[in-house]
N, C-alpha and C positions, 0 to 999 in steps of 0.2 A: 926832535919833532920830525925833521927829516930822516930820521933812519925810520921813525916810526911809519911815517907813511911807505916806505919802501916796503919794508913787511908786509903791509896790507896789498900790496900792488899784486908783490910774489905771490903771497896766498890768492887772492882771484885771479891769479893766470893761472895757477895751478891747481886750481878747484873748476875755472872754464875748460882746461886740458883736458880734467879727468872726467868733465860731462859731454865732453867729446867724442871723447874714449868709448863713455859707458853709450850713447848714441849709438853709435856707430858698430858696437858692437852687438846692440838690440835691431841694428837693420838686418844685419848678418844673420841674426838666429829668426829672422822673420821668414828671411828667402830660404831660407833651411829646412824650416818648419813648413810652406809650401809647397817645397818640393818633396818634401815628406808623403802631406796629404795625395798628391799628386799622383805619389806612384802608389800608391794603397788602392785594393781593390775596390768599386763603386756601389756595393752592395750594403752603404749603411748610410742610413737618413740623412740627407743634407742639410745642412744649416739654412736657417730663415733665408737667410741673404740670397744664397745659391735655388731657392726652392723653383721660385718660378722662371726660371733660365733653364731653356733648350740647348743641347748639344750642338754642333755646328755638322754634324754628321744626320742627325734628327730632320735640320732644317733644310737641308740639302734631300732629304728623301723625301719630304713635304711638298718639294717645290718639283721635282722631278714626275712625282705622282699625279698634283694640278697641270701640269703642265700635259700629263701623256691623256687625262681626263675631259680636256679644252681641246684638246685636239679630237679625240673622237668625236664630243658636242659636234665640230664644227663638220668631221668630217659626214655623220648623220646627218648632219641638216642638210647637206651638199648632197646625198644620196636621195635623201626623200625627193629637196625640189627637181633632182633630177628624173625620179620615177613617179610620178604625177604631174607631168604636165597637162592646165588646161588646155580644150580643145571649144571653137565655135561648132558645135551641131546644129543642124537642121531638121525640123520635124513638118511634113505635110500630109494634110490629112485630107481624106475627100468631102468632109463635112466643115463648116465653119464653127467656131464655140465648141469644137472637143476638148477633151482634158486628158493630160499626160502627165504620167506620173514615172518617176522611179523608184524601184527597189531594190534598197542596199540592201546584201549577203547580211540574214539574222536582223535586221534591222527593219523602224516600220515606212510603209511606203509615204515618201514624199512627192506631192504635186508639182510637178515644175512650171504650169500654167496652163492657158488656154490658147489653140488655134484664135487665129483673128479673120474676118471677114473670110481673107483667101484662104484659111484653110494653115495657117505658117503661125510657127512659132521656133524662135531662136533661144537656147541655152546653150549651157559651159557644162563639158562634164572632164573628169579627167581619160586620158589613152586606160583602153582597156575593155573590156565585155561588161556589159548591164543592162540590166530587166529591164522595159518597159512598156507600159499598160496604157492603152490608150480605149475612153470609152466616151461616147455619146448617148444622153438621154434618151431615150423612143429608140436607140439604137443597137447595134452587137459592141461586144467590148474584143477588142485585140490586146493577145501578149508576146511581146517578140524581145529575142533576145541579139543586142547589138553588139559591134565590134568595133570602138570606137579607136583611130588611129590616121595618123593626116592621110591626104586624101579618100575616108571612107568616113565623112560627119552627114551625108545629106542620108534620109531615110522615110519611109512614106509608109501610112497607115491606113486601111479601109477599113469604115465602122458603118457606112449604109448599109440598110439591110437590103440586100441582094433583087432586085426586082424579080419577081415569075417569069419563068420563059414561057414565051409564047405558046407551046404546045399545054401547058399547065393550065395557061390561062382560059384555052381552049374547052380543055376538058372538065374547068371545072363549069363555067359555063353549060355546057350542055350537062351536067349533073344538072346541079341547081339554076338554072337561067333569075339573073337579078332584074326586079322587078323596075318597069321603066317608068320614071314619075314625068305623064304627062302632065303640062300647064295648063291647057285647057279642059282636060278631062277634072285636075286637081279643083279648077274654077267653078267648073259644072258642080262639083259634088260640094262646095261649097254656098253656092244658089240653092241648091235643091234641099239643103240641112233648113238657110233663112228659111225658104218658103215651107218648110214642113212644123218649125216652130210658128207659123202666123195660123198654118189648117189646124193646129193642134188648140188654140188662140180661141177660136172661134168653134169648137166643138165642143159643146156641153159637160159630155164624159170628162173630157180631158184638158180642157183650161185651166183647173186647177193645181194641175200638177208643173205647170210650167214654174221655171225660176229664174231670177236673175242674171243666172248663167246663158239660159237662152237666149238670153235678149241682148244679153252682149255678144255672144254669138254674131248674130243678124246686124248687130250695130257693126260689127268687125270687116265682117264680111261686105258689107254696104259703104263703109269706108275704104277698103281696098279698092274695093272696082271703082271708087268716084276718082282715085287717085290717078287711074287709068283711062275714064273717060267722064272729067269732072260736071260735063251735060247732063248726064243720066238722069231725067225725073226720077225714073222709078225709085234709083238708088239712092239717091237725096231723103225720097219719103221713106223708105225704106229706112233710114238712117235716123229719120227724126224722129220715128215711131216708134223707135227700137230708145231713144234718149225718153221718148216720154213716158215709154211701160216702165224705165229704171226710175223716173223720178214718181212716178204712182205707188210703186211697191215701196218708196221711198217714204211715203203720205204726203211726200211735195206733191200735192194737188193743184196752186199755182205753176209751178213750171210745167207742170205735163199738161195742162192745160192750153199753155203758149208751145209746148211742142205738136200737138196732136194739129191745134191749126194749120200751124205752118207746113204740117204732112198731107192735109188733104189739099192746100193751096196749091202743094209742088205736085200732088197725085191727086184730081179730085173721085179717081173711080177706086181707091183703097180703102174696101170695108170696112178692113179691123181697125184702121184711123178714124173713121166717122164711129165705129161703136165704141171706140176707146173714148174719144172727145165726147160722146154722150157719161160715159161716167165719169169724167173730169168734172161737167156742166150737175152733175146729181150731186157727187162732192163736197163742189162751193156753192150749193141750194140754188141751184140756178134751173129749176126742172122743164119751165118753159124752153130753154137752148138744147137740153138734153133730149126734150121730147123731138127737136127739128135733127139732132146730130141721128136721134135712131131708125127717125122716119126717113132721112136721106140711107141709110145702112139699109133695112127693109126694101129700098126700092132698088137697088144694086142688087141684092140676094137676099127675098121675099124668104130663103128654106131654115134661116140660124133661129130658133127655138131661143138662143139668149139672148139678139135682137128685142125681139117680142116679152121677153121675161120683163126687159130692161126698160121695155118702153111701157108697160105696164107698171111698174116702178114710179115713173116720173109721173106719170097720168093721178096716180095713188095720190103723189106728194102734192098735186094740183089739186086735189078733189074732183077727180073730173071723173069716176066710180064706174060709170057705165062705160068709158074707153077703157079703164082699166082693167076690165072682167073682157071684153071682147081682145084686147091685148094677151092677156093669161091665157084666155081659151086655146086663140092660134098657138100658142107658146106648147102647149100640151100636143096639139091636135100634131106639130112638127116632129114631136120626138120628146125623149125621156130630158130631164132635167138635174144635173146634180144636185145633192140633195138642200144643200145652201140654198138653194135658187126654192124649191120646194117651201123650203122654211121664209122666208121673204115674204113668198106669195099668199103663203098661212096668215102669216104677221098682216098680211095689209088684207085681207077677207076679215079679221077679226079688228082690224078699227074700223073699217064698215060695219061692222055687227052681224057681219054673215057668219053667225055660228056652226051651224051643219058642216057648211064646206067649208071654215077653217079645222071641224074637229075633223074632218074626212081627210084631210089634205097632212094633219097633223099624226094623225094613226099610219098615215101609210111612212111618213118620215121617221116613224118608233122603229121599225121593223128593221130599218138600217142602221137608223143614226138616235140612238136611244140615251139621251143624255137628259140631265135634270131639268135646263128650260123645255124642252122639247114637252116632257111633262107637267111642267107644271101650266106652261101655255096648254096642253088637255086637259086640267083640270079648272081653269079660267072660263074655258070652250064646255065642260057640261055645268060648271057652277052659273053660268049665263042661260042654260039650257035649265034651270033648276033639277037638278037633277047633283045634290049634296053630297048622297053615300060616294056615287064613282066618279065626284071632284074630290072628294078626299082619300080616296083610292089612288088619285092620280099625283095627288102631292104627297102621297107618303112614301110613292114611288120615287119621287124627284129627289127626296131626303136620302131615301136609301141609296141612291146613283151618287148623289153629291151632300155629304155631312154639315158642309161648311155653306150650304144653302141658305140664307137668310130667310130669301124671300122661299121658300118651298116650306120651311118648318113654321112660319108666319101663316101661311096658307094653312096647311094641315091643322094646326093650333086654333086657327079660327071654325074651319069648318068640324072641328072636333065639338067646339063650347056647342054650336051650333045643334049640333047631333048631341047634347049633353052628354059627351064622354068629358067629364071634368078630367080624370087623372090624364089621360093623354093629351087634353088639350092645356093643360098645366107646362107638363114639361115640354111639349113644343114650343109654346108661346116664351117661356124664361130661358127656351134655346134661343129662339130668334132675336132676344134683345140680348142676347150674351154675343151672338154672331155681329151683329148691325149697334154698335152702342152710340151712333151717332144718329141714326136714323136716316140713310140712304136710301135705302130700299126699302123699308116697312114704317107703317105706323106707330111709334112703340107708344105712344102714349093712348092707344086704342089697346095696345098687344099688352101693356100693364095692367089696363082696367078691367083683361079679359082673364090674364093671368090670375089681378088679388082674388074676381068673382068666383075661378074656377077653383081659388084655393078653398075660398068662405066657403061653398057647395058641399066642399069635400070634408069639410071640419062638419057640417049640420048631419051629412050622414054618419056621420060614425055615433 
């Protein structure tokens, strides 16, 4: 048993020996084998292992080359901050609120800001030569070019436009000499515009063409000078009567009514206020006030022809017939009348019944102012006169001037049946109630029963 185990003992020392051995001699053929590879030239694919491993020679030129590249980095950066240094500049300008700009070489021009009250403005530019442009509104623009470098930062800009020399100014003067605005000559011709719109006011020809504008005018004008010497009647009335012509053309016929007073109060000798306040007082049917506002105007200046028109007017609306024909007459006997006034004076002769001298008064109004009423009032004035053929002579006239006539083609239509022209008193009369279908201005229920008869007429002759 014991020799047996000895055997066994031998054999595993000498089976550990021989894997000793065999060990030790596969380290040998390792380092053999490496130094093999080693010296073989490096011109075949490397093994996985080997693949992503640099040379030590590699890593050494890697590091040599960052390192010569950080050095330049650094030493540009060190060149640049050395060759742009900022500098404080100075800009003074002899205007305040100018603007200054600079222009970089190829580049576009930047604003660097504006002069302040004094005329100063401070930036950074760097050492070196550089454009810049300095300009003011309503002004000349400058462009200069700078050399910027320590002790040369401060620099000064003119953009006023250059005043005239005196000999310039001179000469041009005596070319053209500028015209010198006096104040009181300015005032005068001012006065003299109000008081030429109040004679224009008060003259027949030409009262009608005044406007609104006028009158503010004369209000304007009557207000400045109260500003200056806030006593002035005249200017006062002046001023009210100028508010009460704007509020009549207005049809505010209450306020111009409380204005005109208050102008004759502050002025009692201002005609065109006592004749204005007589048509305020005719207006608001007041013709008893109107008759005293024109009879005070008359006694001031007996020669205004529209005075007497006016006061004729109010006399009319009173019924008081006989003032009102001695009224017109002077109105006539002073001078010509525009032609308005004319037609008035017609109108109120023909509700008295005074036919002649409204158709007289009426014909001389055609020659001018030839419109549909004008005629067909002529033909009211000989159909009153019985005299039918040339009242409806006179309304066929009115139709033809004015199509849209009611009352004209109503007239014609009746004085037609009248004169048995059925066919044209046919289509007059079913024009008129085609024009008027509510019946304002005509009869229609006359103008129908003349129309069916003139049709019936017309069917029996055939």
């Amino acid at each position: 048993m014991i020799t047996m185990y000895r055997k066994i003992f031998i054999k595993g020392s000498l089976v550990a020996s021989l894997a000793q051995r065999t060990a030790a001699g596969a380290g040998l053929l390792s380092v053999l084998l490496v130094a093999h590879v080693a010296a073989q030239p490096q011109n075949k694919p490397k093994i996985a292992d080997d693949a992503g491993k640099k040379s030590v020679a590699t890593e050494k030129q890697e590091k040599t080359n960052a390192s010569k590249q950080g050095d330049a980095t650094r030493t540009g950066n060190r060149r640049r901050q050395r060759s742009a240094p900022l500098l404080k500049v100075n800009f003074t300008t002899d205007l305040p609120d100018s603007d200054i700009f600079l222009s970089p070489p190829g580049g576009a021009m930047k604003k660097l800001g504006k002069t302040d009250a004094q005329g100063k403005l401070a930036a950074e530019l760097a050492r070196g030569s550089h454009s810049i442009t300095v300009s003011h509104i309503g002004h000349r623009t400058e462009r200069l070019e700078i050399d910027v470098r320590p002790g040369n930062t401060d620099f000064s800009f003119n953009v006023a436009l250059p005043a005239p020399k005196a000999a310039e100014v001179a000469s041009k003067n005596d070319e053209t000499p500028a015209p010198v605005e006096d104040a009181a000559a300015k005032e005068e011709a001012a006065a003299n515009a109000a008081e030429e719109v109040v004679k224009r006011y008060l003259d027949a020809q030409q009262t009608a063409g005044l406007t609104a504008d006028d009158w503010k005018l004369v209000e304007t004008h009557a207000n400045t000078g109260l500003e200056k010497d806030p006593g002035n009647a005249h200017l006062k009335a002046q001023s009210l009567f100028a508010q009460g012509q704007l509020a009549y053309l207005r049809g505010d016929h209450a306020s111009a009514l409380v204005a005109f007073n208050k102008a004759v109060l502050s002025e009692p000798e201002l005609v065109a206020a006592h004749y204005s306040l007589g048509n305020a007082y005719l207006a608001t049917n007041q013709p008893a006030q109107a008759v005293k506002a024109y009879q005070r105007a008359a006694e001031l200046n007996a020669e205004l022809p529209l005075v007497q028109q006016k006061l004729g007017d109010a006399y009319t609306k009173q019924g008081k017939n006989k003032e009102a024909n001695a009224a017109y007459a002077r109105a006539k006997k002073l001078g010509p009348l525009p032609a308005s006034s004319n037609l008035d004076s017609a109108v109120q002769l023909m509700k008295r019944k005074r036919w002649p001298a409204a158709l007289k008064e009426l014909l001389e109004i055609a020659k001018t102012q030839p419109t549909a009423q004008v005629y067909t009032f002529i033909g009211d004035c000989y159909d009153e006169m019985k005299q039918p053929l040339s009242a409806s002579q006179a309304y066929h006239k009115a139709t033809e001037l004015d199509p849209q006539s009611a009352v004209g083609a109503y007239r014609y239509g009746e004085k037609m049946f009248e004169l048995r022209e059925f066919a044209a008193a046919m289509e007059a009369l079913e024009r008129s109630l085609a024009l008027d279908q509510t019946g304002v201005t005509i009869n229609r229920k006359r103008a129908r029963e003349m129309a069916n008869q003139a049709a019936e007429q017309l069917r029996k002759m055939k």
